[in-house]
C-alpha positions as CSV (number, residue, x, y, z in Angstrom):
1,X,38.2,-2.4,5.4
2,X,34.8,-3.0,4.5
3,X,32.0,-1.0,6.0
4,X,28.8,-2.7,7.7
5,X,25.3,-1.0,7.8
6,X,23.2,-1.0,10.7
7,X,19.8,0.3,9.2
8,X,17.3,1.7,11.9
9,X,13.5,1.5,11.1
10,X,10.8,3.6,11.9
11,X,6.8,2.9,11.9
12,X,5.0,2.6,8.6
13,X,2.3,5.2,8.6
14,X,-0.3,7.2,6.3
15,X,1.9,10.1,5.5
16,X,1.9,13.6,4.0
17,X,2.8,14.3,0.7
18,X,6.4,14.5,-0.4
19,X,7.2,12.6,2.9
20,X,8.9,9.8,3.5
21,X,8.7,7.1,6.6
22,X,10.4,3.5,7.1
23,X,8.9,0.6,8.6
24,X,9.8,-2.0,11.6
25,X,10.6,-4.9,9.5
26,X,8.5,-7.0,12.4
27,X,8.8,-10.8,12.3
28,X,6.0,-12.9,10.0
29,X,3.0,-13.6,12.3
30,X,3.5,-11.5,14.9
31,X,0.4,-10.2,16.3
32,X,-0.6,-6.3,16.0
33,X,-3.0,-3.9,18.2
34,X,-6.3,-4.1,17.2
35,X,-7.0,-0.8,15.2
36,X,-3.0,-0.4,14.6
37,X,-0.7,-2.2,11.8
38,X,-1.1,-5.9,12.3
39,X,1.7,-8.2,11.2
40,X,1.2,-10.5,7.9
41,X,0.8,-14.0,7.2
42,X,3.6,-16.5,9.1
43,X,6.9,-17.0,6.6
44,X,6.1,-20.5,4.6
45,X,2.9,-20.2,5.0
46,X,0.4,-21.6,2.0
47,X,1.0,-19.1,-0.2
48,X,3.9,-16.9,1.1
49,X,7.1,-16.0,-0.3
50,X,8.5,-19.5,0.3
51,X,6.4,-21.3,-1.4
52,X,5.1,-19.1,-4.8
53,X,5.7,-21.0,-7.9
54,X,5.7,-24.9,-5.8
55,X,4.0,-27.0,-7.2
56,X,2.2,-28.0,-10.5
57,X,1.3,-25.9,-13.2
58,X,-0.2,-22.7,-11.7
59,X,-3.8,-21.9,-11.8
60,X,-5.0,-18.8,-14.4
61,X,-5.8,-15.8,-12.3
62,X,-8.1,-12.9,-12.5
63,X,-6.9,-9.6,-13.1
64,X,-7.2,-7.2,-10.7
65,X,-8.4,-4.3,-12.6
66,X,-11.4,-6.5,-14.0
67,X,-12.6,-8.0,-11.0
68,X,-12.8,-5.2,-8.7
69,X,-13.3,-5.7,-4.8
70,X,-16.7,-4.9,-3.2
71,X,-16.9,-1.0,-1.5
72,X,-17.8,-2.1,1.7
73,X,-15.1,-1.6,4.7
74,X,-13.9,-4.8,6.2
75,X,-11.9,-5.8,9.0
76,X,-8.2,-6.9,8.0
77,X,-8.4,-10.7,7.6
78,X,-6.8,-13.0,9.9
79,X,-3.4,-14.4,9.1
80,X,-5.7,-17.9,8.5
81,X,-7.6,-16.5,5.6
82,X,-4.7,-15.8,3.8
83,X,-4.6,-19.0,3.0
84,X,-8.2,-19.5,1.3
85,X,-7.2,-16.2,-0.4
86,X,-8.1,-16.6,-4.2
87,X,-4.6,-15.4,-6.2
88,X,-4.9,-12.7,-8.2
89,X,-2.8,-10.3,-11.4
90,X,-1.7,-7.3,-11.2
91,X,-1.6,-4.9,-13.5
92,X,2.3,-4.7,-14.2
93,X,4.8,-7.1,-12.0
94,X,8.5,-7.4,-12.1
95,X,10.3,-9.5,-14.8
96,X,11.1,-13.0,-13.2
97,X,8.0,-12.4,-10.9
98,X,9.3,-12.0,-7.5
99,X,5.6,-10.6,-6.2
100,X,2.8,-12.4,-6.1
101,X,-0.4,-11.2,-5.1
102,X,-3.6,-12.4,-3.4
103,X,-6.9,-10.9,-2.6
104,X,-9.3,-11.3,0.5
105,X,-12.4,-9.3,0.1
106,X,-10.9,-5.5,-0.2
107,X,-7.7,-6.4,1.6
108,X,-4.6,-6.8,-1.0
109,X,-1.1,-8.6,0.3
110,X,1.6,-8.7,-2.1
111,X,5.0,-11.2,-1.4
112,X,7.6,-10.5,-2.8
113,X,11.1,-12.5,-2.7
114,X,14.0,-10.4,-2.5
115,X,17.2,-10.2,-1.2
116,X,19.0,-8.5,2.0
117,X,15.4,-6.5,2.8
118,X,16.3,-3.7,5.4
119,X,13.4,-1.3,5.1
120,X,9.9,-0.8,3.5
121,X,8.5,2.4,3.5
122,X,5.6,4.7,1.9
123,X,6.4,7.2,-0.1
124,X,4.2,10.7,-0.9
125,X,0.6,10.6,0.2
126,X,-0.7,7.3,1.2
127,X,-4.2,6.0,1.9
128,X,-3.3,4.3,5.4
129,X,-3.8,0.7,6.4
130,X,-0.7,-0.9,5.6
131,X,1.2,-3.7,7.4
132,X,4.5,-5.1,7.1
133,X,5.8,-8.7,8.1
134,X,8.9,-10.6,6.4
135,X,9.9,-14.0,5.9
136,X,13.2,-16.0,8.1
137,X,16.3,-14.7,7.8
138,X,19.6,-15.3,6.1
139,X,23.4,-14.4,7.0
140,X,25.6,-12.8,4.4
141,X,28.9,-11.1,5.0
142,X,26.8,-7.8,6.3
143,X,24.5,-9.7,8.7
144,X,21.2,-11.5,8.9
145,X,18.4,-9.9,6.3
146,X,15.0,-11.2,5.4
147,X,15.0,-12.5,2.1
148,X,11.1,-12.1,2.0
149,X,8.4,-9.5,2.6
150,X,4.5,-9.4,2.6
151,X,2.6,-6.2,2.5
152,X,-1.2,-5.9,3.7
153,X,-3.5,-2.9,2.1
154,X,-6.8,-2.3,1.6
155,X,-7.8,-1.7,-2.3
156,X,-10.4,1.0,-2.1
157,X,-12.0,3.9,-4.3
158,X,-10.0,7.2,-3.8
159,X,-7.5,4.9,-2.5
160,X,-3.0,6.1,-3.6
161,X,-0.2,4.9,-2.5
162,X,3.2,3.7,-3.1
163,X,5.5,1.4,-1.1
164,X,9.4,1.3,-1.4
165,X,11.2,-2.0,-0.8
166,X,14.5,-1.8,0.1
167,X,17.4,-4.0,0.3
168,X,21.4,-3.5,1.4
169,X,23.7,-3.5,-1.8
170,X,27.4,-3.8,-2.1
171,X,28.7,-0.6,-4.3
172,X,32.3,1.1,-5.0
173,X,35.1,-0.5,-2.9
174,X,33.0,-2.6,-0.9
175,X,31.0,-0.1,0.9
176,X,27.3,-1.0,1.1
177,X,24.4,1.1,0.7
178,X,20.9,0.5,0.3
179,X,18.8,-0.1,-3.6
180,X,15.1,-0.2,-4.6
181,X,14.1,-3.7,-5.1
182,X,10.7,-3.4,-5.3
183,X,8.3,-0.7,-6.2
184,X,4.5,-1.2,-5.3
185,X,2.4,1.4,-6.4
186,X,-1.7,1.4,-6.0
187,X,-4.6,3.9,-7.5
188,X,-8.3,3.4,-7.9
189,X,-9.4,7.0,-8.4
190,X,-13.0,8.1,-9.1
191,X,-14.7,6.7,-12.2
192,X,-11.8,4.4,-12.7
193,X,-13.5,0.5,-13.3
194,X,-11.5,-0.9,-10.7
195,X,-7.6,-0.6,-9.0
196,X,-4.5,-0.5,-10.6
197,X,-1.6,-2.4,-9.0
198,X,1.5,-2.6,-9.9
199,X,4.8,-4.1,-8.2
200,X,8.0,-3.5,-10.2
């Protein structure tokens, strides 16, 4: 008989190194505390998962790395300004370009479309600030998964981290299990010209 996966989730946090924490997979545009994680832009919205690539021909965007953000320390931006946000590269991406990235002031968010998502979580020693949302859901033989996640950092000098997508995957004799889909990793050490981002 084949097995189904329930897959608990945990807060995403700042952690320690060599330590590992899950995050509440919270639905797009839900509002956080102030000073806590606050959820990301609304599923569909201009920009988002659901609509990257729609559209005519895409507009060239600036590299990351090159155009680094300013060091002062902002508020996170308001689901809204996602939506002015100017688009941005990253440093390495995914064949088939599942992420896309946009910048507001210091604050990165990276959507990425993937399928069955059932936990993002930060792995080894983080800088803090992250939030989580995802896109609507879709049924499949194991239940209802997002098929769409944003995640919400701040880009800042001294700044490391790296964030684990994960998504349920059918292995030996129909059991199910859980791969890597995404993996967003994030430096901009000392003397560095600006971040590196990558989401592979």
């Amino acid at each position: 008989m084949k097995k189904r996966v329930v897959i608990g989730m945990v807060l995403l946090g700042a952690l320690a190194p060599a330590q590992a924490a899950e995050s509440v997979l919270a639905p797009a545009g839900a509002a956080g505390a102030a000073g806590g994680t606050a959820a990301g832009p609304q599923a569909g919205a201009a920009g988002g998962p659901a609509d990257a690539g729609a559209g005519a021909e895409a507009p060239q965007r600036r590299a990351l790395e090159a155009t680094p953000p300013p060091p002062e320390r902002t508020a996170r931006p308001a689901a809204a300004e996602w939506d002015a946000a100017e688009q941005v590269s990253l440093a390495r991406v995914a064949r088939g370009g599942a992420c896309k990235a946009r910048r507001q002031r210091e604050w990165l968010r990276i959507d990425c479309s993937v399928p069955s998502v059932v936990a993002v979580r930060s792995l080894g020693a983080g800088a803090g600030g992250e939030s989580v949302s995802v896109g609507e859901h879709r049924a499949d033989e194991d239940g209802s998964f997002p098929s769409s996640v944003s995640v919400i950092f701040p880009v800042r000098i001294g700044d490391r981290r790296v964030i684990e997508i994960l998504s349920i995957e059918e292995g030996y004799r129909f059991q199910t299990g859980l791969s890597t889909s995404v993996m967003i990793s994030e430096q901009w050490l000392e003397g560095d010209a600006g971040p590196l981002v990558s989401a592979l």
